[in-house]
mmJSON file of the N, C-alpha and C atoms, coordinates in Angstrom:
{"data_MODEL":{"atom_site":{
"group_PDB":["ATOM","ATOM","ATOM","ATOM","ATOM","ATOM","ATOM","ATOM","ATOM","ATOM","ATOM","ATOM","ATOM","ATOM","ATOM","ATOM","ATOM","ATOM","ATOM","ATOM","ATOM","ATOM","ATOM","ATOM","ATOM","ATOM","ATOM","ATOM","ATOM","ATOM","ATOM","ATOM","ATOM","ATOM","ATOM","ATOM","ATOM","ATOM","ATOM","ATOM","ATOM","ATOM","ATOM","ATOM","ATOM","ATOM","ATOM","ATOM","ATOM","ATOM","ATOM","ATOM","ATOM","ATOM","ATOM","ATOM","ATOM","ATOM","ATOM","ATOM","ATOM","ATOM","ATOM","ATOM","ATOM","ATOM","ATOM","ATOM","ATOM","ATOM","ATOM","ATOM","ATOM","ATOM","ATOM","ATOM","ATOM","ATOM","ATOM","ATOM","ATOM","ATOM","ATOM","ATOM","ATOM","ATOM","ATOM","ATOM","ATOM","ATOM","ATOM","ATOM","ATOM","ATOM","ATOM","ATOM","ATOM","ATOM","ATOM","ATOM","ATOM","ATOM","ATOM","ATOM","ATOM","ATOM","ATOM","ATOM","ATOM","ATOM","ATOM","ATOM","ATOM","ATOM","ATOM","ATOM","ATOM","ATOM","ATOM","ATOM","ATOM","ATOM","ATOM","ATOM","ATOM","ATOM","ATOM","ATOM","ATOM"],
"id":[1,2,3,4,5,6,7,8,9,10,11,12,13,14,15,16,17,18,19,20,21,22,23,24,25,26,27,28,29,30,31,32,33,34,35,36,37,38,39,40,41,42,43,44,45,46,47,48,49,50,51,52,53,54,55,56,57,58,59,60,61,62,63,64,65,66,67,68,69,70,71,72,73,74,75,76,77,78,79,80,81,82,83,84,85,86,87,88,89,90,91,92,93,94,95,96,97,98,99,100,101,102,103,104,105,106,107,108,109,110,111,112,113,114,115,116,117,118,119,120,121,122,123,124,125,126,127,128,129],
"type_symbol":["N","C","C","N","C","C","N","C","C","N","C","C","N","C","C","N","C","C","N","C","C","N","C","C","N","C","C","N","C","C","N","C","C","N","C","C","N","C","C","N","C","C","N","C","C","N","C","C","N","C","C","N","C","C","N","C","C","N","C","C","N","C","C","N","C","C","N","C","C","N","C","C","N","C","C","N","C","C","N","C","C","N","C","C","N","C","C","N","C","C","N","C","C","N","C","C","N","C","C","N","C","C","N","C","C","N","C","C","N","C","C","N","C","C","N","C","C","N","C","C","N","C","C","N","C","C","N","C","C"],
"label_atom_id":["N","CA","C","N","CA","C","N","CA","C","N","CA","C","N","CA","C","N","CA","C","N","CA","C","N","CA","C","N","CA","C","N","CA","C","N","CA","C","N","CA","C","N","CA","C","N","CA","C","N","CA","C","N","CA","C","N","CA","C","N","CA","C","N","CA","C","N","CA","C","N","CA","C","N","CA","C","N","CA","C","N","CA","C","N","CA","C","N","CA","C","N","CA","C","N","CA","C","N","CA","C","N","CA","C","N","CA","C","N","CA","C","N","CA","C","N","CA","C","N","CA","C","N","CA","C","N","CA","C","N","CA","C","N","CA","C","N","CA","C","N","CA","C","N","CA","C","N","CA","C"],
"label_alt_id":[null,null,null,null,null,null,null,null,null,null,null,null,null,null,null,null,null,null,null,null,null,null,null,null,null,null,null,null,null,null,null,null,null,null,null,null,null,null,null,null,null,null,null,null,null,null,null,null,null,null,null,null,null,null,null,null,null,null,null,null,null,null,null,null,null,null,null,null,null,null,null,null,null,null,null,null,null,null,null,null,null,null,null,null,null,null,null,null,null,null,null,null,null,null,null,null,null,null,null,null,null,null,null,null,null,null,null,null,null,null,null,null,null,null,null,null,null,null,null,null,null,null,null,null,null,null,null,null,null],
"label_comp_id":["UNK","UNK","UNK","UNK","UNK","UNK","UNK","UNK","UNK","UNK","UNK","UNK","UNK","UNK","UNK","UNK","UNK","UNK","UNK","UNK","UNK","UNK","UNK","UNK","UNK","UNK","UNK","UNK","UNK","UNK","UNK","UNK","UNK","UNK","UNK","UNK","UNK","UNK","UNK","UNK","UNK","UNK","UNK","UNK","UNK","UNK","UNK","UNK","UNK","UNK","UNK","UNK","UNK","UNK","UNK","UNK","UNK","UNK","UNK","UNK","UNK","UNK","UNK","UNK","UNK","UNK","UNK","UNK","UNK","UNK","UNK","UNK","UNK","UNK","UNK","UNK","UNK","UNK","UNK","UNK","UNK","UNK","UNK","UNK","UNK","UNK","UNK","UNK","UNK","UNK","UNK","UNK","UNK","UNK","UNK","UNK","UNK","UNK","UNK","UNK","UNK","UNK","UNK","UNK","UNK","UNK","UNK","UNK","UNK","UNK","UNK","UNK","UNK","UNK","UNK","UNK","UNK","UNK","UNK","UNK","UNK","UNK","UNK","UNK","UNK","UNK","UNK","UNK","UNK"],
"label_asym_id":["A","A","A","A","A","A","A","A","A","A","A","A","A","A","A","A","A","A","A","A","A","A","A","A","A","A","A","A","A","A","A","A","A","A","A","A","A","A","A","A","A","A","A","A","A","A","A","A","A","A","A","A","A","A","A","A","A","A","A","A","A","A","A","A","A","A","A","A","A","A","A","A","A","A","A","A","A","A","A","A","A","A","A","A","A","A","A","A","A","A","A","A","A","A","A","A","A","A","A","A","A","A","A","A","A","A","A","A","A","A","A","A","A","A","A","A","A","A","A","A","A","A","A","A","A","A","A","A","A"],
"label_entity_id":["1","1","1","1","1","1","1","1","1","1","1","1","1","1","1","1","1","1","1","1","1","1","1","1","1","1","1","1","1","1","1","1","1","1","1","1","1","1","1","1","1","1","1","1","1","1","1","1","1","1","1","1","1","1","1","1","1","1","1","1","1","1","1","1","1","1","1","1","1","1","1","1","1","1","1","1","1","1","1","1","1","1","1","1","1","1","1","1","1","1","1","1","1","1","1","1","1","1","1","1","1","1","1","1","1","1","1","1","1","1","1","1","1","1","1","1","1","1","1","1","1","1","1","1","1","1","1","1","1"],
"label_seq_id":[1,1,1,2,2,2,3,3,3,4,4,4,5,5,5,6,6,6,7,7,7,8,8,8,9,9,9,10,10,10,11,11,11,12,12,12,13,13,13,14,14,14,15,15,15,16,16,16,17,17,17,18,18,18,19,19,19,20,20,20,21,21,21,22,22,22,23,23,23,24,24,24,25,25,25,26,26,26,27,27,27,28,28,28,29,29,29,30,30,30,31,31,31,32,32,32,33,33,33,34,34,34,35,35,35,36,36,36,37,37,37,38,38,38,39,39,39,40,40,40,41,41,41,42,42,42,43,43,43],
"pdbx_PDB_ins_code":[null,null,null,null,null,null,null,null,null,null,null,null,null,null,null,null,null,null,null,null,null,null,null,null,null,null,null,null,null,null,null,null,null,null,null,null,null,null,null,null,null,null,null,null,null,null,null,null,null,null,null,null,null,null,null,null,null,null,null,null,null,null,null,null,null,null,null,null,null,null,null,null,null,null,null,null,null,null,null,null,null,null,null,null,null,null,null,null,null,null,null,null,null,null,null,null,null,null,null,null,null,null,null,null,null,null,null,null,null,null,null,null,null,null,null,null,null,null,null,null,null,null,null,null,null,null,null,null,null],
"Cartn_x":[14.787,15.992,15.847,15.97,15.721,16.819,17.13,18.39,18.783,19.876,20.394,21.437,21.224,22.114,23.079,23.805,24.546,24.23,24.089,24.134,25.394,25.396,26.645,26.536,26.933,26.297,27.965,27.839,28.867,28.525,29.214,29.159,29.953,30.565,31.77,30.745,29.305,29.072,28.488,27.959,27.821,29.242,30.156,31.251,31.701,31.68,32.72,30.898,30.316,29.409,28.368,28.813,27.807,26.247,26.388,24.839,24.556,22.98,22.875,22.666,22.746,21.994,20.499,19.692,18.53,18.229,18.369,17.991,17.92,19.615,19.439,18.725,18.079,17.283,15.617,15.535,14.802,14.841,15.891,15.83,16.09,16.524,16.868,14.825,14.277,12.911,11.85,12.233,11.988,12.025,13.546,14.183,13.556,13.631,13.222,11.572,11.082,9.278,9.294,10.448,10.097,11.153,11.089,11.569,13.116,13.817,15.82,16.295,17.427,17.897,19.039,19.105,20.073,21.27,22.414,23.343,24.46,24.291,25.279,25.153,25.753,25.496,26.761,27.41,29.191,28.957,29.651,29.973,31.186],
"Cartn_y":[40.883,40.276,38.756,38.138,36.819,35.985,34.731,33.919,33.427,33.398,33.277,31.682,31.096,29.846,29.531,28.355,28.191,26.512,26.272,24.653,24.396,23.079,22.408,21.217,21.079,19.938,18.924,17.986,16.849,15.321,15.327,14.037,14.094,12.837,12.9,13.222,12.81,12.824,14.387,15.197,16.333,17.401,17.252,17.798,17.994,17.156,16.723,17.384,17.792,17.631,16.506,15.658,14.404,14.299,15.057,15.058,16.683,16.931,18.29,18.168,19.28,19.204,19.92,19.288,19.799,20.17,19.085,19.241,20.696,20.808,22.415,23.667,23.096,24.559,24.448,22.959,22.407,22.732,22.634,23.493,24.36,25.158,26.878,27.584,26.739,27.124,26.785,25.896,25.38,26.209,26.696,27.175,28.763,29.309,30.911,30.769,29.59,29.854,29.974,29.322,28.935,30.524,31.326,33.051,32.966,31.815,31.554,32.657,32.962,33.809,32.652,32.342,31.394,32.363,32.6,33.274,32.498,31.214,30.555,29.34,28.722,27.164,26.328,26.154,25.254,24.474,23.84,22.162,21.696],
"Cartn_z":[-44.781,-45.345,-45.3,-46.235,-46.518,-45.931,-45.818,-44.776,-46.483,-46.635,-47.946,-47.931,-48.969,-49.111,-50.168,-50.249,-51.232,-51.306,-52.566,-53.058,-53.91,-53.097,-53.36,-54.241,-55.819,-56.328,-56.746,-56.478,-56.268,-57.695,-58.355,-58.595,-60.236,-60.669,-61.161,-62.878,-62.805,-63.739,-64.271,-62.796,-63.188,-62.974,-62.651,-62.507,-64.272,-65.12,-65.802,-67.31,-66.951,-67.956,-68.155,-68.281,-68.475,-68.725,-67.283,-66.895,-66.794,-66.65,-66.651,-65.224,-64.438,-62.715,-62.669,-63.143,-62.729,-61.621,-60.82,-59.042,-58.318,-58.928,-58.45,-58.692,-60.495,-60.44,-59.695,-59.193,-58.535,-57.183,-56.454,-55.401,-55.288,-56.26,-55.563,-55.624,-56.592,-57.14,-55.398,-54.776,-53.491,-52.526,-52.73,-51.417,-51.445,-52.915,-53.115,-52.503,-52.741,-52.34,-50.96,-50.368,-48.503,-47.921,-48.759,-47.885,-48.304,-49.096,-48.764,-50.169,-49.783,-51.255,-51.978,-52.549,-53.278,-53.922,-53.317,-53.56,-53.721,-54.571,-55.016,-55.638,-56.419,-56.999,-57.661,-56.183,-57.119,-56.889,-58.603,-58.754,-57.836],
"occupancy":[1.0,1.0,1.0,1.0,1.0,1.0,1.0,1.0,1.0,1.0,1.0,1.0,1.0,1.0,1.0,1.0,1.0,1.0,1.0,1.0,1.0,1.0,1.0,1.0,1.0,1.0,1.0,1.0,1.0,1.0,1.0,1.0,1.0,1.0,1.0,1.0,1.0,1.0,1.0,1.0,1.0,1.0,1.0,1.0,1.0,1.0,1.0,1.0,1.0,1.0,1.0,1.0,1.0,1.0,1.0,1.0,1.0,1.0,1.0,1.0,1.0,1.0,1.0,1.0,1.0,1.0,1.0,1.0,1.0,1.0,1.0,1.0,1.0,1.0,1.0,1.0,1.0,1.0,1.0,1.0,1.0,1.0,1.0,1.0,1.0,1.0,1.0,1.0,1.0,1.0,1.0,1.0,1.0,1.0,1.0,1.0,1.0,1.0,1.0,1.0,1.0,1.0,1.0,1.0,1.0,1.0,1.0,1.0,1.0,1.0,1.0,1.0,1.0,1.0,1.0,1.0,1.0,1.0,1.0,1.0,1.0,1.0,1.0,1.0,1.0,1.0,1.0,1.0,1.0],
"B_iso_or_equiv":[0.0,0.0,0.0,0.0,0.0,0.0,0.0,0.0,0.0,0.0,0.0,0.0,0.0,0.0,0.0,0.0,0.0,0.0,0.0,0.0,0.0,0.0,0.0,0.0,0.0,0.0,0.0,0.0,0.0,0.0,0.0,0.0,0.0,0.0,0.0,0.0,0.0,0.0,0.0,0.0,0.0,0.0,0.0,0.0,0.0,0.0,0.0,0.0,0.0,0.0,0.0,0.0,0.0,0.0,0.0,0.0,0.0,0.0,0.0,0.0,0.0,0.0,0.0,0.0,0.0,0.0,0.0,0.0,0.0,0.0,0.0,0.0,0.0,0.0,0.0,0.0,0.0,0.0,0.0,0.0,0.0,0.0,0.0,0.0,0.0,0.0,0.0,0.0,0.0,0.0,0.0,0.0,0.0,0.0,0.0,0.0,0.0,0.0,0.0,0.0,0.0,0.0,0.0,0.0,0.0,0.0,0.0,0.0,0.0,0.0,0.0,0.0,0.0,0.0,0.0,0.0,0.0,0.0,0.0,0.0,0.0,0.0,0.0,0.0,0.0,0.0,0.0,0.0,0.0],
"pdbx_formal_charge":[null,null,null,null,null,null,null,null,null,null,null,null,null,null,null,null,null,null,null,null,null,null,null,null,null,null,null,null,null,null,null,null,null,null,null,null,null,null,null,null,null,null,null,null,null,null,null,null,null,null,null,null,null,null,null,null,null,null,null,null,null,null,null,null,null,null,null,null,null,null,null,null,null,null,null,null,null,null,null,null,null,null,null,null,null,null,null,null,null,null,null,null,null,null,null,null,null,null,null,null,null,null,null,null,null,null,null,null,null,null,null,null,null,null,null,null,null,null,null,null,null,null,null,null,null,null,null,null,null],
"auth_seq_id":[1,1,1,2,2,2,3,3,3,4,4,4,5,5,5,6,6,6,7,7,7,8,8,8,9,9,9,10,10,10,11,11,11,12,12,12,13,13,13,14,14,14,15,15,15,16,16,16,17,17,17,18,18,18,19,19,19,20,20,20,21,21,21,22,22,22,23,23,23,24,24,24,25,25,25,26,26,26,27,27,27,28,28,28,29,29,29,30,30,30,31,31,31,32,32,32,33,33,33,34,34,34,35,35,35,36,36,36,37,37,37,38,38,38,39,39,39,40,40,40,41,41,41,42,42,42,43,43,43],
"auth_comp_id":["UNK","UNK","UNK","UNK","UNK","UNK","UNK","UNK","UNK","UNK","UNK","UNK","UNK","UNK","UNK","UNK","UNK","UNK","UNK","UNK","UNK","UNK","UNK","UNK","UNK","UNK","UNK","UNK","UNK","UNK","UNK","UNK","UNK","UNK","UNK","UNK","UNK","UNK","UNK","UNK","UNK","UNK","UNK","UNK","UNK","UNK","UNK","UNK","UNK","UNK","UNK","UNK","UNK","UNK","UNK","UNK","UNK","UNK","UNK","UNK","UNK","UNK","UNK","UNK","UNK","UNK","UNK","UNK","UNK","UNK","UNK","UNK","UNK","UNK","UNK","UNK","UNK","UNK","UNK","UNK","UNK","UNK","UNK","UNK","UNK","UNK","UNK","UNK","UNK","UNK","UNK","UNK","UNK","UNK","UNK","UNK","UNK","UNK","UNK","UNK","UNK","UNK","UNK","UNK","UNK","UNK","UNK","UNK","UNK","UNK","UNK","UNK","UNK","UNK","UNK","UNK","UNK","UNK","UNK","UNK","UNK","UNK","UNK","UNK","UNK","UNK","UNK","UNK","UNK"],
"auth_asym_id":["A","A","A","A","A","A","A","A","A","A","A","A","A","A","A","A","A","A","A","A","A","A","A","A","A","A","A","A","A","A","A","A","A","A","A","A","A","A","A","A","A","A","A","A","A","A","A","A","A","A","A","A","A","A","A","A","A","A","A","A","A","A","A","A","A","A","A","A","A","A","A","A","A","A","A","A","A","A","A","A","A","A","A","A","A","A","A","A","A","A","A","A","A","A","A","A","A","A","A","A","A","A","A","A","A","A","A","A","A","A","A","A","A","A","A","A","A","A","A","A","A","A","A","A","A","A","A","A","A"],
"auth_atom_id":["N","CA","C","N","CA","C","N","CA","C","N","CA","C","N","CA","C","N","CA","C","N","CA","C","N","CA","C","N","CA","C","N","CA","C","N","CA","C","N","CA","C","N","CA","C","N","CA","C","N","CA","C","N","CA","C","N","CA","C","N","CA","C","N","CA","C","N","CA","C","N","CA","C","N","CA","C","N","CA","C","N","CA","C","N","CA","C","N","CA","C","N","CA","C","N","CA","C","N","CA","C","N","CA","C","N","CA","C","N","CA","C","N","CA","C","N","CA","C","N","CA","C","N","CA","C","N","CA","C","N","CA","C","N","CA","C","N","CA","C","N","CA","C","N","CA","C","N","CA","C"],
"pdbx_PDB_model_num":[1,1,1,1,1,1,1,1,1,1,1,1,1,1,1,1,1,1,1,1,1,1,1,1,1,1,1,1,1,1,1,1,1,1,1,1,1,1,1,1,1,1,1,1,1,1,1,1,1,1,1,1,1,1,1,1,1,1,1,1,1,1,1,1,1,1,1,1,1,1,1,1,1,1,1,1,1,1,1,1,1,1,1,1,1,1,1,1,1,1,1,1,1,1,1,1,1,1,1,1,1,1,1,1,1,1,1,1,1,1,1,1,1,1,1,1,1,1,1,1,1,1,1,1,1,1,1,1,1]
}}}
């Protein structure tokens, strides 16, 4: 059973659209290689 997480992405420009959030599919891609289950991703 894998230790499972949630990312939390913050900022007025990705909240609202603006921006896309890459980062996160950047780290969930991180976190899945190092054993983590990514069971979440709120703005």
């Amino acid at each position: 059973m894998n230790p499972k997480l949630e990312i939390f992405s913050q900022g007025e420009e990705v909240v609202t659209g603006q921006t896309v959030d890459t980062n996160a599919a950047w780290l969930s891609q991180q976190a899945v290689a190092m054993g983590f289950e990514v069971a979440r991703h709120t703005l």
